[in-house]
C-alpha positions as CSV (number, residue, x, y, z in Angstrom):
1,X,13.4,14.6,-9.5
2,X,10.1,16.1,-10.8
3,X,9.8,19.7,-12.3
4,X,6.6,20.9,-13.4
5,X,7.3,23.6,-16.0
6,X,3.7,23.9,-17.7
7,X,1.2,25.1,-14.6
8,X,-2.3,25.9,-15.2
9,X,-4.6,27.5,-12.6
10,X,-8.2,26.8,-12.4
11,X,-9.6,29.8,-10.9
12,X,-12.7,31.7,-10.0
13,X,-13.0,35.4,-10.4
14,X,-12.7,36.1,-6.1
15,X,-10.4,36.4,-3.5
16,X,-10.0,32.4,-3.6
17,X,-9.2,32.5,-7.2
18,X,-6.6,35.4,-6.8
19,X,-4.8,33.3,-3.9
20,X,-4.6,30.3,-6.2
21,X,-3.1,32.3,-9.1
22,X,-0.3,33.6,-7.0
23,X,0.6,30.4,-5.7
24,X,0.5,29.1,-9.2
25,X,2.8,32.3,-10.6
26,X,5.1,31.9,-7.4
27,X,6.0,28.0,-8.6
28,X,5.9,29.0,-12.4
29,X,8.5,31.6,-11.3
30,X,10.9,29.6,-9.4
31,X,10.6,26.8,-12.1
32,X,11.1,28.9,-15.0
33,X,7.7,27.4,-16.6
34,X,5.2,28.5,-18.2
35,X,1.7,29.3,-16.9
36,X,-2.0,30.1,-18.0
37,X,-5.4,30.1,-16.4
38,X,-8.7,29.1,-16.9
39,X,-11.6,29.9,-15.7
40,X,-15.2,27.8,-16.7
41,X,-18.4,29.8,-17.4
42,X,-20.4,27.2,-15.7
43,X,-23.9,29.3,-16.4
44,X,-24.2,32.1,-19.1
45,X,-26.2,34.8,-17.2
46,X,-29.8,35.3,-18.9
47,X,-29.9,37.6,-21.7
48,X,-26.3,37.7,-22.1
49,X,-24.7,36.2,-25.6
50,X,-21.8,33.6,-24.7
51,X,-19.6,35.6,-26.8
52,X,-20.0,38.4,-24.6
53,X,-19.8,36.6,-21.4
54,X,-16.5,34.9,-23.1
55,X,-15.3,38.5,-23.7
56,X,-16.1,39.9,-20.0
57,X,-14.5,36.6,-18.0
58,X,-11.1,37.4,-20.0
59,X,-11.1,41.3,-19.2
60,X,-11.6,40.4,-16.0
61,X,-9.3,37.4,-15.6
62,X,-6.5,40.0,-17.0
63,X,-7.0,43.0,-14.5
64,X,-6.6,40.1,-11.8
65,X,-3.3,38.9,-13.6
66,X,-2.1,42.4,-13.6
67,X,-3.1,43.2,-10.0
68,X,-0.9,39.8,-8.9
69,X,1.8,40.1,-11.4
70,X,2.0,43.5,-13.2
71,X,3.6,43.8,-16.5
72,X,4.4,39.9,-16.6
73,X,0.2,39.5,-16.7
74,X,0.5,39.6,-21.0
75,X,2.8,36.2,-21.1
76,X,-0.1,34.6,-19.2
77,X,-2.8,32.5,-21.5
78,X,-5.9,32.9,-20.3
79,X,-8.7,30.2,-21.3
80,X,-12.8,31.1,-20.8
81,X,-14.4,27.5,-21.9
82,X,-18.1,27.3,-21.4
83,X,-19.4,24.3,-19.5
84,X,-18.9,21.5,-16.8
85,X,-16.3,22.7,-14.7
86,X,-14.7,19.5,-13.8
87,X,-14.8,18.5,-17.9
88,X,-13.6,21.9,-19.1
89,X,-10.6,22.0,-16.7
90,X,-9.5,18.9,-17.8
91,X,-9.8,19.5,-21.4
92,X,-8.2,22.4,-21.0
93,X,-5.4,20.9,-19.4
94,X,-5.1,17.7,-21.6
95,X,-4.7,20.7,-24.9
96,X,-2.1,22.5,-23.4
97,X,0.0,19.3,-21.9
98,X,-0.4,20.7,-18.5
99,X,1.7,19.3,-15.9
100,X,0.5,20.8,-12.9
101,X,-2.8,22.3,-12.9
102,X,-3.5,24.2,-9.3
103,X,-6.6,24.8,-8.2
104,X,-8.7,26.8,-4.6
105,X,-10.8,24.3,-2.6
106,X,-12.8,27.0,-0.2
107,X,-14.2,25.8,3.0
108,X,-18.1,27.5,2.9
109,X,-18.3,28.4,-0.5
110,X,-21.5,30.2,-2.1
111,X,-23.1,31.8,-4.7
112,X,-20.6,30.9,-7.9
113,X,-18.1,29.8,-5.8
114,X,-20.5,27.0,-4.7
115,X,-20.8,26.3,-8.4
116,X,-17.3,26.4,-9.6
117,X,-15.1,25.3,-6.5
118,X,-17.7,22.9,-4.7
119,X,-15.7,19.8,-3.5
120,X,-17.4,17.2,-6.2
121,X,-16.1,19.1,-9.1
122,X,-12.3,19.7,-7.0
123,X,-12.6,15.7,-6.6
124,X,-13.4,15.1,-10.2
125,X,-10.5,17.6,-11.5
126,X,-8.0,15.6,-9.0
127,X,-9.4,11.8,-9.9
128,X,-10.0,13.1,-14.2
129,X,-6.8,15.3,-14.5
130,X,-4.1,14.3,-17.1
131,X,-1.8,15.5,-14.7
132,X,-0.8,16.4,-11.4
133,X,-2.9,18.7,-9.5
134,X,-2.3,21.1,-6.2
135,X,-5.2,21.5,-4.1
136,X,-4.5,25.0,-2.5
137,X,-5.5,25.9,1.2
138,X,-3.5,28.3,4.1
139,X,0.1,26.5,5.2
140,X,1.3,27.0,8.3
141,X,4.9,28.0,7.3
142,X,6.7,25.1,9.0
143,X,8.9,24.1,5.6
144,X,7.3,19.9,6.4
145,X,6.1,17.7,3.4
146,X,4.5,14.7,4.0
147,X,4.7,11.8,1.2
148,X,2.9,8.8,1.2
149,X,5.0,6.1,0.5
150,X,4.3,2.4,-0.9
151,X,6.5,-0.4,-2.3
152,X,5.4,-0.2,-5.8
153,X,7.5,0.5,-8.9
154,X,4.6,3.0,-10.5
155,X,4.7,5.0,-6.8
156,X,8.0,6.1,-7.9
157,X,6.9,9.6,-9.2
158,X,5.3,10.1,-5.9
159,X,8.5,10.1,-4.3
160,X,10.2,12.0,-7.3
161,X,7.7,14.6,-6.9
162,X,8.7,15.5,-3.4
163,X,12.4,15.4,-4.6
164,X,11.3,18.4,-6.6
165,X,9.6,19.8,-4.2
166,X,12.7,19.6,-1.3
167,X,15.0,21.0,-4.1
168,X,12.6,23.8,-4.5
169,X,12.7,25.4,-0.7
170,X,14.8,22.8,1.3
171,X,11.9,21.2,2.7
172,X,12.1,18.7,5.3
173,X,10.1,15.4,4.0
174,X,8.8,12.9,5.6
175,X,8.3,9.4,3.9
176,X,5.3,7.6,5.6
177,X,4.1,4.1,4.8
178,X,0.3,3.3,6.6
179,X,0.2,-0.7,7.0
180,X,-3.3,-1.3,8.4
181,X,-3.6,-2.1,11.8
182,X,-4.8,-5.5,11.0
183,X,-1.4,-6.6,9.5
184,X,0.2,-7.1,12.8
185,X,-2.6,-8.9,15.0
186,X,-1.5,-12.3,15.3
187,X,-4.5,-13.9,13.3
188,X,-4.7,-17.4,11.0
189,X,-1.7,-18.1,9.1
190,X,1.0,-16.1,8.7
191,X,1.8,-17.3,5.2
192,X,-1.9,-16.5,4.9
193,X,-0.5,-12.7,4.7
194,X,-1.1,-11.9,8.5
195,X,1.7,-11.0,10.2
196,X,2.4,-12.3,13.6
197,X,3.0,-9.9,16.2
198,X,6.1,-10.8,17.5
199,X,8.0,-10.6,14.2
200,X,6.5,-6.9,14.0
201,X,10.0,-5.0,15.0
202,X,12.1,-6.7,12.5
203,X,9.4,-6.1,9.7
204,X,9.4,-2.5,10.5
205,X,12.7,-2.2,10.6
206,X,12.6,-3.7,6.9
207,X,10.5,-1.3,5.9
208,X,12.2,1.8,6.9
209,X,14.6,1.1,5.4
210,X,13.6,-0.1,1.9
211,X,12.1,3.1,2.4
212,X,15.2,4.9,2.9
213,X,16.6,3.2,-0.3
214,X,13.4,4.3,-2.5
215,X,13.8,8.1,-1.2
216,X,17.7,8.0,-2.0
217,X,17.5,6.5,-5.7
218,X,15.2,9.6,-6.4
219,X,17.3,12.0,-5.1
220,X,15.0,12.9,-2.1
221,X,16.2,13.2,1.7
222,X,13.5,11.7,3.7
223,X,12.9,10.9,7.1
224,X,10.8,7.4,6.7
225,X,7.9,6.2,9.3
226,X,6.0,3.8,9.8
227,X,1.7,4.7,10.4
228,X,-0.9,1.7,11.5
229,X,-3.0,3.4,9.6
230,X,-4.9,3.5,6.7
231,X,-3.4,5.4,4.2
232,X,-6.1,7.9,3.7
233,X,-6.3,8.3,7.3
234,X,-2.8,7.6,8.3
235,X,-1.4,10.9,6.1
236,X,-4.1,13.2,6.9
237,X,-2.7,12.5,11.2
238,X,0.7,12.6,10.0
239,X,0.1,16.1,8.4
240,X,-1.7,17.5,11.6
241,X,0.6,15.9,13.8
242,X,3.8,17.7,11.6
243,X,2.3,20.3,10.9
244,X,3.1,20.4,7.4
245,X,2.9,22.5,4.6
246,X,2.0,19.9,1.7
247,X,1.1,16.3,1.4
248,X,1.9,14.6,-1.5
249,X,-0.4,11.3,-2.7
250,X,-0.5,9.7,-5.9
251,X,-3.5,8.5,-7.7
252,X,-4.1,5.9,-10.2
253,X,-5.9,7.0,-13.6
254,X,-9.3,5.4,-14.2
255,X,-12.0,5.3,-17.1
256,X,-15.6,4.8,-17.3
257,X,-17.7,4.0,-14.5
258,X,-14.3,3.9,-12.0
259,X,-14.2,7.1,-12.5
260,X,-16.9,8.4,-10.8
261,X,-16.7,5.5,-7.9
262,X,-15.6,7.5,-4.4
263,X,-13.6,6.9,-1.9
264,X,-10.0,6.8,-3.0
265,X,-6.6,7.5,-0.8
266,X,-6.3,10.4,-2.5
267,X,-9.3,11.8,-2.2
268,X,-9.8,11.6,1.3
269,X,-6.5,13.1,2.2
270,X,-7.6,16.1,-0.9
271,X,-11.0,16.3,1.6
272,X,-9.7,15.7,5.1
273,X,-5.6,17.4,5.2
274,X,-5.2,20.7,6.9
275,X,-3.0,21.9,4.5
276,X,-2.4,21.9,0.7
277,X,-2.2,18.4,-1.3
278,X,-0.5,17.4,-4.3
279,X,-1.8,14.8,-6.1
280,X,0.8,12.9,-8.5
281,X,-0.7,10.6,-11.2
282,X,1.2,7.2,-11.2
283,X,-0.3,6.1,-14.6
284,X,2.2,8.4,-16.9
C-alpha cells in the first residue's frame, strides 16, 4: 500500500489554484505528510525586476495559504521559480523528493491561466514528473475508483496506489483490464496471438481472476472487469459509466525525444476522464 507523505501543489494565483491547494492540504492532512506549493512566473510583467515579482507571487501565495488553512499556512513551503512551467514544476519537484505533486487542469482557461494551466504544460508535468501526479477536476461524490489494471510486474504500484487510496476513505475500486477488441475475433493463428472466439469465456474468466490475485497481494479490495477496449478509451467509459471519483493510470518514464511524442494511455484518460486522475509512475 502506497502513502504519499511529501505533496506539492502546482498552483496558480485564482480560484482554480485555491481549489487545488485544498485538495492537496486535505490529503497532506489525512496522511500526516508534508506539503509545499509552487507557483511558476511564467512572464515577468514589463518594468518589474524578478526579484520583486519573486517577492509579490510569495505574499500572495501566503494570504491564499492562510485563507484555506489559517495558522497552519507558516509550515507550508512556498516555491516562486521563474520559467517554463512544465520544467520548473518538475525541478521543483525532483529538489524536494516530491511524491505526489497535484495540480488544476481548467476547462476554458484564459489570460495567465491559459499560460500556466493550458493542457500541453498539464501533459508535460504528468509525462516529465519524478513522481506521481493528481490531475484535479469536480468529483461527483460517489466514493468509486477506477484502476487500470495490466499483467505486468512494474504495474504493481498502480494497484498499490489505489490500496492507499481505499484505505484512505473506504473507496469502492474497481480493477479494469481493456483487451482490444481485436483479441477475440477469430483471425489467423491462434498461436499467432489471436485469440479465437470460442475460447473467449474461459480466457476471461482467467483474467479476472489473476486480477483478483494481483489486487489481494497488495492489500487492495477490488471488484475486477474485463473492457474490449483500448485502455485509454476503455477507462475513461468505465469512469463515466461508474461514476467515479478518481481514475488511477500508470505511466512509464521516458527521456529525450520520447518524451515529447503524444498520445500515451495516460494521457488520454488525463485529457478525456470526467473526473480527477492519478497518474502513478511505474519506472521507480
Amino acid at each position: 500500500m502506497v502513502t504519499m507523505q511529501r505533496l506539492m501543489a502546482a498552483t496558480d494565483l485564482g480560484p482554480v489554484g485555491e481549489a487545488t491547494i485544498k485538495v492537496a492540504v486535505a490529503r497532506a492532512a489525512e496522511s500526516g505528510g508534508k506539503l509545499a506549493v509552487c507557483h511558476v512566473i511564467t512572464e515577468v510583467p514589463d518594468g518589474e525586476e524578478p526579484e520583486h515579482a519573486v517577492a509579490r507571487v510569495h505574499q500572495e501565495l501566503t494570504a491564499m495559504l492562510t485563507r484555506v488553512v489559517g495558522a497552519e499556512a507558516g509550515k507550508i513551503e512556498v516555491f516562486v521559480p521563474i520559467g517554463d512551467a512544465a520544467k520548473q514544476i518538475h525541478e521543483v519537484a525532483e529538489a524536494w523528493n516530491a511524491d505526489l505533486v497535484v495540480i488544476g487542469r481548467p476547462e476554458n482557461p484564459s489570460g495567465i491561466l491559459a499560460r500556466l494551466f493550458r493542457p500541453s504544460t498539464v501533459d508535460k508535468v504528468v509525462r516529465w514528473s519524478p513522481c506521481a501526479v493528481l490531475v484535479t477536476r469536480p468529483a461527483p461524490g460517489t466514493g468509486r475508483v477506477v484502476v487500470g489494471a495490466d499483467f505486468s510486474d512494474p504495474a504493481m504500484p498502480v494497484l498499490d496506489t489505489a490500496a492507499g487510496e481505499q484505505a484512505r476513505h473506504g473507496a469502492t475500486v474497481f480493477a479494469i483490464h481493456c483487451v482490444a477488441p481485436a483479441a477475440t475475433l477469430p483471425i489467423g493463428d491462434p498461436a499467432g496471438g489471436v485469440m479465437p472466439a470460442e475460447n473467449w469465456d474461459e480466457i476471461e474468466q482467467a483474467m479476472l481472476a489473476r486480477i483478483e490475485e494481483a489486487s489481494r497481494a497488495a492489500g487492495l479490495v477490488a471488484v475486477p472487469r474485463i473492457v474490449h477496449d483500448s485502455a485509454s478509451t476503455g477507462l475513461v467509459q468505465a469512469a463515466r459509466e461508474l461514476e467515479a471519483d478518481l481514475v488511477i493510470v500508470g505511466t512509464h518514464g521516458r527521456s529525450g525525444i520520447a518524451r515529447l511524442a503524444l498520445g500515451s494511455t495516460a494521457q488520454h484518460v488525463v485529457n478525456d476522464a470526467p473526473c480527477p486522475v492519478l497518474v502513478v509512475r511505474l519506472d521507480h
